[in-house]
C-alpha positions as CSV (number, residue, x, y, z in Angstrom):
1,X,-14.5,-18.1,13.1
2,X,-16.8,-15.2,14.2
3,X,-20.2,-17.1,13.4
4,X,-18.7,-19.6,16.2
5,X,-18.8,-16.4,18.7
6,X,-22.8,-16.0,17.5
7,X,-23.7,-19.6,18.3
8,X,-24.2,-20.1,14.4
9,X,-23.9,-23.5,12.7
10,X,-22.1,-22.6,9.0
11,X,-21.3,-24.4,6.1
12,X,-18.6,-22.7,3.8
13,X,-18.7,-22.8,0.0
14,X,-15.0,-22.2,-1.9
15,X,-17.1,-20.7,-5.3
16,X,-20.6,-20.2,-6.5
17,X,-20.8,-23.6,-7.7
18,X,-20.3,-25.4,-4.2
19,X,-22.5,-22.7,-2.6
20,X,-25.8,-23.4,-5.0
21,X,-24.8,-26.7,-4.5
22,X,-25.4,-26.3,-0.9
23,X,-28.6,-24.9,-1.0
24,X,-29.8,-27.6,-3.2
25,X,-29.1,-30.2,-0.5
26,X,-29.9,-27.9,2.7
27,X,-32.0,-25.8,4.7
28,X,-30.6,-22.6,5.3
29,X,-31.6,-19.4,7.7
30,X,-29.4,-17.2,5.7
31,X,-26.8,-17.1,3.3
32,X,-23.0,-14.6,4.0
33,X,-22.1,-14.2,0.3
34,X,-18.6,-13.1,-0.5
35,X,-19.0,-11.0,-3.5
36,X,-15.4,-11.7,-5.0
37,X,-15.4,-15.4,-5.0
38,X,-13.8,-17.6,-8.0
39,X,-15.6,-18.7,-10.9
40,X,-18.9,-17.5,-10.6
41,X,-19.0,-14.2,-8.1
42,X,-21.4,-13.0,-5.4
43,X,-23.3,-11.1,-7.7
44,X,-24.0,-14.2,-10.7
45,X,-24.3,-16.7,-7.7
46,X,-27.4,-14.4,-6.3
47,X,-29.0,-13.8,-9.3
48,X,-29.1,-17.8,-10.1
49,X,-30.5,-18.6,-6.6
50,X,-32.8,-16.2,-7.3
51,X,-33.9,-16.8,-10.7
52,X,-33.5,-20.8,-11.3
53,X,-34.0,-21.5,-7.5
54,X,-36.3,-19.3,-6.7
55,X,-35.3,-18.7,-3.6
56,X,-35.7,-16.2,-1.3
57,X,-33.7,-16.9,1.3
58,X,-31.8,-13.7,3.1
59,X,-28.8,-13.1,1.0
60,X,-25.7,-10.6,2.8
61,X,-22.9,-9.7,0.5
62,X,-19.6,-9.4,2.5
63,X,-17.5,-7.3,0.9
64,X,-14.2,-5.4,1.7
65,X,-14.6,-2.5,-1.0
66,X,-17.0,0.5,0.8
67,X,-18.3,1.5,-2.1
68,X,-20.3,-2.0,-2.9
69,X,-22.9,-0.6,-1.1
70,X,-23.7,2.4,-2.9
71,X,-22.9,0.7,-6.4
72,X,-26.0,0.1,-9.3
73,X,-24.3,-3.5,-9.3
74,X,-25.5,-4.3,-5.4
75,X,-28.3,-1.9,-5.2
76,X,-29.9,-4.1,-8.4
77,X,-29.0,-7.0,-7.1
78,X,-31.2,-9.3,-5.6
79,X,-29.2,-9.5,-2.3
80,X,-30.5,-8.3,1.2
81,X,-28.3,-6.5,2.9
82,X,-24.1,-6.1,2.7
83,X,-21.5,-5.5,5.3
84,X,-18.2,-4.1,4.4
85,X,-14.8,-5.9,6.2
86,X,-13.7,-5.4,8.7
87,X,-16.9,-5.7,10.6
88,X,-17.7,-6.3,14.9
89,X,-19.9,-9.4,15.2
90,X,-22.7,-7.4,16.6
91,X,-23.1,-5.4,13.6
92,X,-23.3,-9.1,11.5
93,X,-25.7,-10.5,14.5
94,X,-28.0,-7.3,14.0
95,X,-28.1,-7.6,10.4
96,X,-28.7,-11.5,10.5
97,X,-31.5,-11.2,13.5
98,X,-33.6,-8.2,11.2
99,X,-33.6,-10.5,8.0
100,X,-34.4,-14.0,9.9
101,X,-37.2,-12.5,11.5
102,X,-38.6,-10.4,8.2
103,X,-38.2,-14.0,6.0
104,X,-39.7,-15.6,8.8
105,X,-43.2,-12.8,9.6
106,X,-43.4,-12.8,5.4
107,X,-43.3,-17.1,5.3
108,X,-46.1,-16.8,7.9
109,X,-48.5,-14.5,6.2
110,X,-48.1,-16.5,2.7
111,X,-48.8,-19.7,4.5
């Protein structure tokens, strides 16, 4: 698994359900959403972390349609950043590193 190759400890949720579930019960750095899950997608699943969890955790759709990225849907979403599949695990490791350290330089100056 390519998280494995960045040294990154990972839970994995089959549907929005288990992955809200798994933010209830855990501490998370950052979240890899796949935006075509079952049941609830990527898109509803953000939007209820955001709005009954209220959290702000760093959310990155994974996607393997291009055009996500460009689309009203993703660009109102609540979600961080996105990274189309395929993808090198550099490009995730960049992406992961930026939003880790923003979350973590805006926790300090609220604190």
């Amino acid at each position: 698994f390519m998280l494995k190759k960045l040294d990154a400890v990972a839970d994995s949720a089959m549907n929005g359900d288990e992955a809200i579930e798994l933010l209830v019960r855990n501490d998370y750095d950052v979240v890899l959403m796949d935006l075509h899950m079952p049941g609830m997608d990527g898109f509803a699943t953000t939007e209820y972390i955001r709005s009954q969890l209220h959290n702000n955790i760093p959310i990155i759709a994974v996607t393997a349609d291009i055009f996500v990225s460009e689309s009203a849907e993703y660009l109102n979403s609540e979600m961080n950043a996105c990274i189309c599949k395929p993808f090198e695990p550099h490009h995730l490791e960049e992406i992961i590193v930026n939003l880790v350290k923003v979350e973590t330089l805006a926790s300090k100056k609220a604190g």
